[in-house]
C-alpha positions as CSV (number, residue, x, y, z in Angstrom):
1,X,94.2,104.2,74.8
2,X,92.8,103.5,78.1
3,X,90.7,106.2,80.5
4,X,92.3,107.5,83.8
5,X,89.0,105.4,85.1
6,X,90.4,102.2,83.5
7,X,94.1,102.5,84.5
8,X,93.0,103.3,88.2
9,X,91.2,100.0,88.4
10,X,94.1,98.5,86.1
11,X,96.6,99.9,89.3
12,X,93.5,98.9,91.8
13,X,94.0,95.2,90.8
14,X,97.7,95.3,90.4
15,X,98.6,96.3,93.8
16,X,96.0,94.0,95.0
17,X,97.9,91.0,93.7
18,X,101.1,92.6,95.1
19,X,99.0,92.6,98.5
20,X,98.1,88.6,98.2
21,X,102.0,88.4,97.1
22,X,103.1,89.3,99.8
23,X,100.8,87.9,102.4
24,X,100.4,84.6,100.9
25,X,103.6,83.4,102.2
26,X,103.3,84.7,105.2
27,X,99.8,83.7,106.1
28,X,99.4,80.3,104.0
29,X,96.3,79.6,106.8
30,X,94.1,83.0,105.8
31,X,93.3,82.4,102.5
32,X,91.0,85.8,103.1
33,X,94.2,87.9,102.5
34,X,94.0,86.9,99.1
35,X,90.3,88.7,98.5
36,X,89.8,91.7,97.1
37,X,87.4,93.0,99.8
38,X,90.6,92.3,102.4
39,X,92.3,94.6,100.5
40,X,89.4,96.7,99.9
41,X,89.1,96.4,104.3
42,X,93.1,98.1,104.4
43,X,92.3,101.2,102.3
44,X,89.1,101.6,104.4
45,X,86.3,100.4,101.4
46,X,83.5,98.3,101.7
47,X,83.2,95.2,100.1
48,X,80.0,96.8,98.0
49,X,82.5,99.6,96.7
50,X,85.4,97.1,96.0
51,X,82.7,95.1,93.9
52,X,81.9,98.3,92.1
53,X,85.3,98.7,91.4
54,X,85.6,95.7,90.0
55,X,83.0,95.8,87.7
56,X,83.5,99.2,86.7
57,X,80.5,100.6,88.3
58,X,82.1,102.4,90.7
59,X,85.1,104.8,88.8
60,X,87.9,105.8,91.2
61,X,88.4,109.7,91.7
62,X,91.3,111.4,92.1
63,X,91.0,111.9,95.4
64,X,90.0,108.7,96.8
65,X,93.1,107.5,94.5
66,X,95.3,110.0,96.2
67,X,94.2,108.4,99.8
68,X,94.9,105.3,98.1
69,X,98.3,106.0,97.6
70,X,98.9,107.7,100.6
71,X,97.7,104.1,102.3
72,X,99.6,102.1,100.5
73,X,102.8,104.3,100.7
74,X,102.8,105.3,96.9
75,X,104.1,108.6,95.4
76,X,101.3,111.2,94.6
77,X,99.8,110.2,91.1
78,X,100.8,106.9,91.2
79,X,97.1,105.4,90.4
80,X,96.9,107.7,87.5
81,X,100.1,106.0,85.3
82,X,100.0,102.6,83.8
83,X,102.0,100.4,86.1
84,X,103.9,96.7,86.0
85,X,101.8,94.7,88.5
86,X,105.4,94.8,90.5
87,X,105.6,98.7,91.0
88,X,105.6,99.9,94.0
89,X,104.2,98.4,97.9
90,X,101.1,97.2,98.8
């Protein structure tokens, strides 16, 4: 069974690839959108604190994942469920 730590990055990474998803398309001449520290940029981290989430240095609390959902538009908890990569905005 997986730790609320390890599904947050799990949901981290998920909505991510929703993110580059979605802007791909649109933006086929910024391949930046597609990085996680662009995405990191939207929710307001910095690239040193998306790298640590990445590596699981960095775990993300519950409330920087409810400000995280309240970015991204997601209902309260949403980071603390295991998710298809499809669920919900980004």
């Amino acid at each position: 069974m997986k730790t609320i730590e390890e599904i947050r990055a799990d949901n981290f990474e998920a909505q991510r690839l929703v993110y580059v998803a979605k802007y791909k398309d649109l933006f086929p001449d910024r391949p930046e959108y597609g990085t996680r520290q662009h995405f990191g940029a939207k929710l307001g981290l910095s690239p040193a604190y998306v790298s640590h989430i990445k590596t699981g240095k960095k775990a993300i609390g519950s409330s920087t994942a409810r400000d995280f959902e309240t970015r991204l538009g997601l209902e309260r908890g949403w980071f603390d469920n295991v998710h298809d990569v499809t669920d919900g905005p980004a």
